[in-house]
C-alpha positions, 0 to 999 in steps of 0.5 A: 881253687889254687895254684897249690892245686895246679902244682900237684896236677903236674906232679902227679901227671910226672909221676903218672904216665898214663895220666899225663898221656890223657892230658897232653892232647887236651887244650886247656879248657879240656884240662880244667873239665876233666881235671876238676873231674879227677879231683883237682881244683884250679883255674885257668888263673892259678895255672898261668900263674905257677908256669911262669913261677915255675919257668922263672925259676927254671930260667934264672935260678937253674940255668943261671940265664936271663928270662927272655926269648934266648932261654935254652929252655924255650927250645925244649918246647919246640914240637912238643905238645905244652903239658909234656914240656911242662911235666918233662922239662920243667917240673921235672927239674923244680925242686921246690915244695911250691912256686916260689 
């Protein structure tokens, strides 16, 4: 298990529409079910731990803000299902070859 692995999950959902659109209904125990399935391999753990790397850097690196509630970066979650604003609005603007 990995967080290396998590991270290529969501590379692969931004890369793959048909693949994202199989996951982003699933809550996550259904993700780690059928994750596993197609081949990849993380845990609930590995997955909590890159989103914040992730949405951190995002936060202060990118949009120079601090991590709190009044991160523009928040707003992008509202109505959105959690894997798209993952793949959508955070991962699409991580330029990193891995969390940080």
């Amino acid at each position: 298990m990995s967080e290396s692995e998590f991270l290529r999950f969501l590379k692969t959902a931004r890369s793959d529409p048909g693949l994202l659109a199989r996951y982003s209904s699933m809550d996550l125990p259904r993700v780690l079910f059928h994750a596993r399935n197609d081949g990849f391999a993380f845990t609930e753990a590995d997955a909590s731990r890159v989103i914040g790397r992730l949405e951190a850097e995002v936060v202060i690196d990118k949009d120079k803000e601090p991590f709190d509630g009044g991160s523009t970066l928040w707003r992008h979650m509202w109505g959105t299902r959690y894997l798209d604003y993952l793949v959508e609005h955070v991962v699409a603007r991580y330029d990193g070859e891995g969390p940080s």
